[in-house]
C-alpha positions as CSV (number, residue, x, y, z in Angstrom):
1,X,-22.6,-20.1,-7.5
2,X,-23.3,-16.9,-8.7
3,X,-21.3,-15.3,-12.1
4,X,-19.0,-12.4,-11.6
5,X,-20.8,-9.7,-14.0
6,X,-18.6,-8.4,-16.9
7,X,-19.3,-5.2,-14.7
8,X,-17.2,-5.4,-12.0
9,X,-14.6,-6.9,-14.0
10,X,-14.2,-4.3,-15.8
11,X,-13.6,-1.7,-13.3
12,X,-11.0,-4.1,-11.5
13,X,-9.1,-3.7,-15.1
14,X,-9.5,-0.2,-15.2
15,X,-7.6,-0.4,-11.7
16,X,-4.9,-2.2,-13.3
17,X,-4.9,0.1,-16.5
18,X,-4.4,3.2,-14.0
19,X,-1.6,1.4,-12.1
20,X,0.5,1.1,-14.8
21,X,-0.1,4.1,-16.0
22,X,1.1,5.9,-13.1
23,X,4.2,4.1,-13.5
24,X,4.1,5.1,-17.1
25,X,4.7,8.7,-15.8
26,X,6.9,7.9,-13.4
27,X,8.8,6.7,-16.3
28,X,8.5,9.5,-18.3
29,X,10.2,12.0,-15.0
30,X,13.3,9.8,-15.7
31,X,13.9,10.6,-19.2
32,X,13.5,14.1,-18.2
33,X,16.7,16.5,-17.5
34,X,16.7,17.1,-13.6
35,X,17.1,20.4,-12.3
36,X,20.9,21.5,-11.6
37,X,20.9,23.1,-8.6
38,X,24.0,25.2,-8.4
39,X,27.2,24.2,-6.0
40,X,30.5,24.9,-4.8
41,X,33.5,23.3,-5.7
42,X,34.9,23.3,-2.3
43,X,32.2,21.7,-0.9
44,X,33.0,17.6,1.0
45,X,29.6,17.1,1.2
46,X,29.5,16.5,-2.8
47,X,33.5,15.8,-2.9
48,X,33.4,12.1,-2.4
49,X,34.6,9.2,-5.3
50,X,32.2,7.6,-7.6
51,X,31.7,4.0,-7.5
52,X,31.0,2.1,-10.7
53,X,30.1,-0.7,-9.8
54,X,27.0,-0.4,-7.6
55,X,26.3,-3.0,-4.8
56,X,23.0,-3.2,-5.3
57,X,21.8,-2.3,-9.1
58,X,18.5,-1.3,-10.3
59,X,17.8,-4.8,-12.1
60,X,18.6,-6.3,-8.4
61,X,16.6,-3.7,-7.0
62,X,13.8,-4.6,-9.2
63,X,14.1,-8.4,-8.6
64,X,14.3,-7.9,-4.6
65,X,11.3,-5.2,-4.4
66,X,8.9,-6.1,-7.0
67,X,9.3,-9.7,-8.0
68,X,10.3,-11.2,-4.6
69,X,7.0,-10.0,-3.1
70,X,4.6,-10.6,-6.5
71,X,5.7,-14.4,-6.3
72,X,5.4,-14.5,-2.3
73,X,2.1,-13.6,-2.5
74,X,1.7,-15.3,-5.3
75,X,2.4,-18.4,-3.1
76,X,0.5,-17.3,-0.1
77,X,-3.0,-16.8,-1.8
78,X,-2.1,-20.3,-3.2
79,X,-0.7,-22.7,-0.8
80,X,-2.3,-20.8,2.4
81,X,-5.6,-19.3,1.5
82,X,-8.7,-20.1,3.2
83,X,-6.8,-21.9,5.7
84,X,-7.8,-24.4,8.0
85,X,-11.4,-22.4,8.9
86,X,-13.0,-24.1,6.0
87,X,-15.8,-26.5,6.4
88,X,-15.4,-29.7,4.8
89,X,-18.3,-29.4,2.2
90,X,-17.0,-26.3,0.9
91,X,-17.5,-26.3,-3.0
92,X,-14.4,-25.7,-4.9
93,X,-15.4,-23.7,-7.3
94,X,-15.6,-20.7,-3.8
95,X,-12.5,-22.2,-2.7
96,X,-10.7,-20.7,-5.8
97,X,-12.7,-18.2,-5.8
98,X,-11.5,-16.8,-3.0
99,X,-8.2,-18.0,-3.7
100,X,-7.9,-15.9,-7.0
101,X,-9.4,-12.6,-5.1
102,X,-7.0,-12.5,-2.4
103,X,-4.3,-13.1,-5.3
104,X,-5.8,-10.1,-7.4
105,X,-6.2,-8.0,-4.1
106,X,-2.0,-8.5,-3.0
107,X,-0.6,-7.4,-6.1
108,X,-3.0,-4.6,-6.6
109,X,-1.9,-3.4,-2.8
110,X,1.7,-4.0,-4.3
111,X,1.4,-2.4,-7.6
112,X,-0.2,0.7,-6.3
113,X,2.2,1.2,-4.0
114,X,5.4,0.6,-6.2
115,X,3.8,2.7,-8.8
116,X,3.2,5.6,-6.2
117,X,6.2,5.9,-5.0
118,X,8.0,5.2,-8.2
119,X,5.9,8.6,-9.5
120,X,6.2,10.3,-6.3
121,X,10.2,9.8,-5.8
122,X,11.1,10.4,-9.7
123,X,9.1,13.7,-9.9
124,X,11.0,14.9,-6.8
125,X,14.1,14.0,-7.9
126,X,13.5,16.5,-11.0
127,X,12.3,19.0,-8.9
128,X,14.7,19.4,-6.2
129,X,17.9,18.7,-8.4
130,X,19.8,17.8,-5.5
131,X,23.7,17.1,-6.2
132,X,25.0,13.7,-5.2
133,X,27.8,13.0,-2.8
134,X,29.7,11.8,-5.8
135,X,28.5,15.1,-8.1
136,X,32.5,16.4,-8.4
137,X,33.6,13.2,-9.3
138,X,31.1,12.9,-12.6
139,X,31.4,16.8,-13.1
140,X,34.6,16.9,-13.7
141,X,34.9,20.8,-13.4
142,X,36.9,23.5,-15.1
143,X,38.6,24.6,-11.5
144,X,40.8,27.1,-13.8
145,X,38.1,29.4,-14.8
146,X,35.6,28.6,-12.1
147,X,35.0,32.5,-11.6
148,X,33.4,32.5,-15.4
149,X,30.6,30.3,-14.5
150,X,29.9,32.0,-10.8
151,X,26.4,32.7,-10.0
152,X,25.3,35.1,-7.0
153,X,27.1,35.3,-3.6
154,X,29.9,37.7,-3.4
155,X,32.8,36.6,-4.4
156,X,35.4,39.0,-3.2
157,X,33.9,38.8,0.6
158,X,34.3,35.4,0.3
159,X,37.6,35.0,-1.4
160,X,37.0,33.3,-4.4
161,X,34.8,30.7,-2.7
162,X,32.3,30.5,-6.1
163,X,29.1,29.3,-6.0
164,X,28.6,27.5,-9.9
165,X,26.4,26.2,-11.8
166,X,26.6,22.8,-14.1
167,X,28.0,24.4,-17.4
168,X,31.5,24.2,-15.3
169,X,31.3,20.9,-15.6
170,X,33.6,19.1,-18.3
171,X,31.5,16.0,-18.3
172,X,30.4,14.7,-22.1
173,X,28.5,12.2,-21.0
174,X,25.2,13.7,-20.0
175,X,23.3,10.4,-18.4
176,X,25.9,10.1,-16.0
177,X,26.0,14.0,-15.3
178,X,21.9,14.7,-14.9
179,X,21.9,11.5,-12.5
180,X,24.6,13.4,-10.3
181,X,21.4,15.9,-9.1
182,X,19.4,13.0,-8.3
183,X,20.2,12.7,-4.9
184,X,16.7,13.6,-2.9
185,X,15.0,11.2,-2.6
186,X,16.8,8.0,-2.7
187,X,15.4,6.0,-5.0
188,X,16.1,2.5,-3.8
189,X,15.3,3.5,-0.3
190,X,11.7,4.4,-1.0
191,X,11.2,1.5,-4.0
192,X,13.1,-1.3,-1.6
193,X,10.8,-0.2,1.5
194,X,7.6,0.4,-0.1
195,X,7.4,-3.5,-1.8
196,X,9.1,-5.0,0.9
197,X,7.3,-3.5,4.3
198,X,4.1,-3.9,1.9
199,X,5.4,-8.0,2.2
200,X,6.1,-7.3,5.5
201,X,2.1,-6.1,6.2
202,X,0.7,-8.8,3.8
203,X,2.5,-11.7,5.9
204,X,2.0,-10.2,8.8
205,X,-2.0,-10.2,8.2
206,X,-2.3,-13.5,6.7
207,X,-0.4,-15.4,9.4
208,X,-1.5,-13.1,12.7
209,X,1.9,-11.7,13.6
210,X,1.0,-9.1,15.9
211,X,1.6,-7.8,19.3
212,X,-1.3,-9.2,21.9
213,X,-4.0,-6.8,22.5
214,X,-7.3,-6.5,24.1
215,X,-9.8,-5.7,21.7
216,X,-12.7,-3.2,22.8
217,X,-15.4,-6.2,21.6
218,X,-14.7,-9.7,20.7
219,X,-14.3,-10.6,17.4
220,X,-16.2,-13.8,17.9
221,X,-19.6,-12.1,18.9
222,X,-19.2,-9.7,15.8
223,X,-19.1,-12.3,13.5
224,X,-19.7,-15.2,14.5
225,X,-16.1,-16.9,14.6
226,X,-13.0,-16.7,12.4
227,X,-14.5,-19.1,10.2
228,X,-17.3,-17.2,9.1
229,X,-16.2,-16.7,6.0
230,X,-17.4,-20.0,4.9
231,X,-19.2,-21.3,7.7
232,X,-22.2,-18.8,7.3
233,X,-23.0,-19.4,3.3
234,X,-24.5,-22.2,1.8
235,X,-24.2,-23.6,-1.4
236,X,-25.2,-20.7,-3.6
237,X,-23.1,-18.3,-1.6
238,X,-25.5,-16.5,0.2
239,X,-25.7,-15.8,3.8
240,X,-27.2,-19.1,5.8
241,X,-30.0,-18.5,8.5
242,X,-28.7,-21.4,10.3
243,X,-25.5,-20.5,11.3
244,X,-25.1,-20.1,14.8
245,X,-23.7,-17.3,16.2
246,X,-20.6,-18.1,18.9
247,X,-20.3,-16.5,22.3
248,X,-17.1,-14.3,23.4
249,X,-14.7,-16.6,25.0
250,X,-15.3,-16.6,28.5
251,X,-11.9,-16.3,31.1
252,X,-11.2,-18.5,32.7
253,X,-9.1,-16.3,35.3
254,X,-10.8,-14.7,37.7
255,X,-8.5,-12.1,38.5
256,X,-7.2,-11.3,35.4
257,X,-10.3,-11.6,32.5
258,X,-8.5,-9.9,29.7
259,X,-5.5,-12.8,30.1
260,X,-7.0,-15.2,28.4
261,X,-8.3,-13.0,25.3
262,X,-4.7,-12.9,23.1
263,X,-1.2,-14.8,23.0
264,X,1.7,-13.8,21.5
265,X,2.5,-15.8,17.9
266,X,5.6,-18.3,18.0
267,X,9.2,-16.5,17.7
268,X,9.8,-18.4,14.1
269,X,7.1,-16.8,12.8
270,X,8.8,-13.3,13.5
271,X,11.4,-14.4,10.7
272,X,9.0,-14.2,8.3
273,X,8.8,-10.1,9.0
274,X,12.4,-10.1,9.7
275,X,13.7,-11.2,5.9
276,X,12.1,-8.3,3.5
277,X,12.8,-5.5,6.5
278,X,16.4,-6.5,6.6
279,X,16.2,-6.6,2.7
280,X,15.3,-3.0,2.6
281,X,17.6,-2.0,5.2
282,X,20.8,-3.5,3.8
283,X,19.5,-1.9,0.4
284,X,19.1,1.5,2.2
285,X,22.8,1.1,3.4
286,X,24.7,0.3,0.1
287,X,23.3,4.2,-1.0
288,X,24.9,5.5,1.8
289,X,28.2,3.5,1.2
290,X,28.1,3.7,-2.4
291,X,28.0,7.5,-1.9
292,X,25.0,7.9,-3.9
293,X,22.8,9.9,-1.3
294,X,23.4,11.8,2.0
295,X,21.8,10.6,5.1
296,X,18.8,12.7,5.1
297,X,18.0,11.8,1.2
298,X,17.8,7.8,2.4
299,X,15.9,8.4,5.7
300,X,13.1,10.6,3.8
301,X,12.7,8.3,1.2
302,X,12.8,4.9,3.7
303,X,10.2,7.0,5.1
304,X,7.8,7.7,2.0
305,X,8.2,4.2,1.2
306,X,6.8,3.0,4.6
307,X,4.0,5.4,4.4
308,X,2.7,4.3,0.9
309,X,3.3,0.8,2.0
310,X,0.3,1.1,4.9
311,X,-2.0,3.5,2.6
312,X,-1.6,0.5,-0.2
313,X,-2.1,-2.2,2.1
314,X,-5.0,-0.3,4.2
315,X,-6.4,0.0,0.5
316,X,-7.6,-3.6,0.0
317,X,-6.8,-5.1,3.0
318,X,-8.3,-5.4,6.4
319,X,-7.1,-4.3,9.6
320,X,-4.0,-6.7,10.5
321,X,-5.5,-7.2,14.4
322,X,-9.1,-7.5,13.6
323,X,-9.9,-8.5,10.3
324,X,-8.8,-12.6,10.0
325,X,-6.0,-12.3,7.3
326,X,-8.4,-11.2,4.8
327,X,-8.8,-8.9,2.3
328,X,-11.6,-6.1,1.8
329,X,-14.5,-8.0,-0.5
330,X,-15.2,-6.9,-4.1
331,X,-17.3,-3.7,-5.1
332,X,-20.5,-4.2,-5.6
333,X,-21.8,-4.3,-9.4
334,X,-24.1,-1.3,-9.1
335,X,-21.1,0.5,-8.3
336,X,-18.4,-0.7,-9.5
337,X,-17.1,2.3,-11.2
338,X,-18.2,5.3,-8.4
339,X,-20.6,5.9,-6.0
340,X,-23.2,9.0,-5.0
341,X,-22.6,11.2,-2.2
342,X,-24.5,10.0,0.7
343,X,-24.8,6.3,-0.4
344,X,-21.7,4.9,2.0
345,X,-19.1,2.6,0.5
346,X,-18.9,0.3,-2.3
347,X,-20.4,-3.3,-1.2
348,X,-23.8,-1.6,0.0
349,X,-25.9,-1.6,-2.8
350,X,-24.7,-5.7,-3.2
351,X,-26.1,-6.5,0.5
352,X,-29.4,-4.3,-1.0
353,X,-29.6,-6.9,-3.6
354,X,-28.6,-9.9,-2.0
355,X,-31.1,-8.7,0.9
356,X,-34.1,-8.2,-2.0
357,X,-33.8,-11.2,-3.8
358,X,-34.3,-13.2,-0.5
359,X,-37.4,-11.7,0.4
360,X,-38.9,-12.3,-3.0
361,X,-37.8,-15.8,-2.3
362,X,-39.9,-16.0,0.5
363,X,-42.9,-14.2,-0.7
364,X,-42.5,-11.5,1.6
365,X,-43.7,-8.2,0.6
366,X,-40.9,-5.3,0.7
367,X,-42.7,-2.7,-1.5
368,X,-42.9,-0.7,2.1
369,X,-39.6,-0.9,3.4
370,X,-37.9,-0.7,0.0
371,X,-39.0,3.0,0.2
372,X,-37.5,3.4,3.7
373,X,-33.9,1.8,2.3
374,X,-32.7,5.1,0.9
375,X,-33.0,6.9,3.9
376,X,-31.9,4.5,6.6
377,X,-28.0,3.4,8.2
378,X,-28.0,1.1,5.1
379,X,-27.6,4.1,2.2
380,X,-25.5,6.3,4.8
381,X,-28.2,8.2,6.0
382,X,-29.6,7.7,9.7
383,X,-32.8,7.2,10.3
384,X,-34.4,8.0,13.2
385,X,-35.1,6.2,16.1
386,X,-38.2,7.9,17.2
387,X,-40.8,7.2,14.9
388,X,-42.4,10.7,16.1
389,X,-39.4,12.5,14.9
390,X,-40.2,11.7,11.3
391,X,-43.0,13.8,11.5
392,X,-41.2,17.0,13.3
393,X,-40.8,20.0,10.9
394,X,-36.9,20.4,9.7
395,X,-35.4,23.5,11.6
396,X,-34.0,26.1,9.0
């Protein structure tokens, strides 16, 4: 078995280092002093009583959006992972090998995401200023001499319906009056969907809960079968020649082909999805009863947190339909910390190397087509499939 180079290693802890440190920012936006965006004291919207004992508080928050999913995928990559495709004769040393990477691959999907949208939803917050349902009630204004503290409008049109700004507010204790113009986004709407919908992907994909399709090819005659993983290396991890490569299914309907290609999963499986998406919509609720945000200030940030959820999960994962429960393989070591423009993506230059150290194996000469490797499909650049094209001028 081949050793992981010190390389790539390293880049995957730089990964980590700039995780955390976005989240180190995101810190920093909540020590800062919001923006007050100015209000009227006659407003409901901003009128309602302020709870003090939260239903749902940011430690619970924390324990139900980051620690629940870190330890159930924790688990998974454990208990589940490779599954049943494994040969028999598979070395151990791959098994936890591939064990470990699908660990390190879940929570860097869930870390990137939480610390995303932890950034993303604590810098708006600053910037918008919006006040809070409860803002009157932590305020505590000085209704007697509200015309002193008036800003704009007109006043006299409007018969001394002011619109303020904070100074009217009476409040000494300033933690509990910045967080009154915190409202947009909600906080543990976007932090409670982003980690649990990210669960919600991650289960999803490791245990094929989707909705039956037809894929445009089969992914049997792209790979070989669901078991390739294992089933095409040999001892030392590289790519066996003697691995046969399985037909499509063939129907066995003749009047309906595409029948037999997909099956929906069992119904129990479904409540594996149902738990964190319930999670993070009872969460979402208790802002909206607590009277912490308005209605539009939980539905954006349900919806940021979704959105980061995918982009995080899309990040080191493959497609939940077509790619197997499996995550996206490591970089290669060439480029483990960037590649050049025109090169493609990161695991090209490994298949290069894997690809050269076989032929010289084998004796076989690649001095001639090692030439031809930078400016073929394999580097991102097509080459073409006329041989007499190569010798055409280039059109300026």
């Amino acid at each position: 078995m081949a050793r992981t180079s010190k390389r790539l290693i390293a880049s995957y802890i730089l990964d980590w280092f700039i995780i955390i440190a976005i989240a180190a920012v995101g810190a920093g936006f909540w020590k800062i002093t919001p923006n007050h965006r100015p209000f009227t004291l006659v407003d409901p919207s901003i009128s309602f009583p302020y709870v003090e004992h939260e239903k749902i508080s940011t430690a619970v928050l924390a324990v139900l959006s980051l620690l629940f999913p870190a330890i159930s995928i924790f688990l998974v990559a454990m208990i589940f992972v490779p599954g049943p495709s494994i040969p028999a004769k598979t070395p151990k040393s791959m098994i936890w090998r591939r064990k470990l990477w699908e660990w390190n691959t879940g929570w860097l999907g869930l870390g990137l995401t939480l610390a995303l949208t932890f950034l993303l939803t604590m810098g708006m917050k600053n910037l918008f200023g919006k006040p809070r349902p409860d803002l009157l009630s932590r305020c505590d204004p000085d209704y007697e001499h509200q015309a002193d503290y008036a800003i704009g409008g007109y006043p006299q049109v409007l018969n001394g319906l002011y619109l303020v700004s904070a100074t009217i507010c009476r409040q000494t204790d300033m933690g509990k009056l910045n967080d009154g113009f915190s409202s947009f986004p909600s906080g543990h709407s976007s932090y409670s969907w982003a980690g649990l919908f990210y669960l919600t992907l991650y289960l999803a994909s490791k245990f094929s809960i989707t909705i039956p399709y037809l894929p445009p090819f089969s992914y049997a005659s792209s790979t070989g079968s669901s078991s390739h993983t294992f089933a095409n290396v040999d001892k030392t991890g590289r790519p066996s020649s003697s691995s046969p490569t399985l037909p499509p299914p063939a129907s066995t309907d003749p009047h309906t082909p595409g029948r037999s290609q997909s099956a929906a999963p069992p119904t129990y499986l479904h409540v594996l999805l149902l738990i964190p998406i319930c999670l993070a919509i009872y969460i979402s609720s208790t802002r909206y009863s607590d009277f912490r945000h308005h209605g539009f200030d939980i539905l954006f940030g349900s919806l940021m947190g979704i959105s980061i959820s995918w982009f995080g999960f899309r990040m080191y994962h493959l497609p939940i339909r077509r790619g197997g429960g499996w995550a996206w393989g490591p970089r290669s070591e060439a480029r483990a910390f960037g590649t050049g423009i025109g090169l493609g993506g990161y695991r090209e230059a490994q298949r290069k190397k894997e690809d050269d150290n076989q032929d010289l194996e084998s004796g076989k000469d690649t001095s001639q087509e090692m030439s031809r490797e930078y400016v073929n499909g394999r580097y991102g650049i097509m080459e073409p499939s006329n041989p007499a094209q190569q010798q055409q001028p280039v059109q300026v």
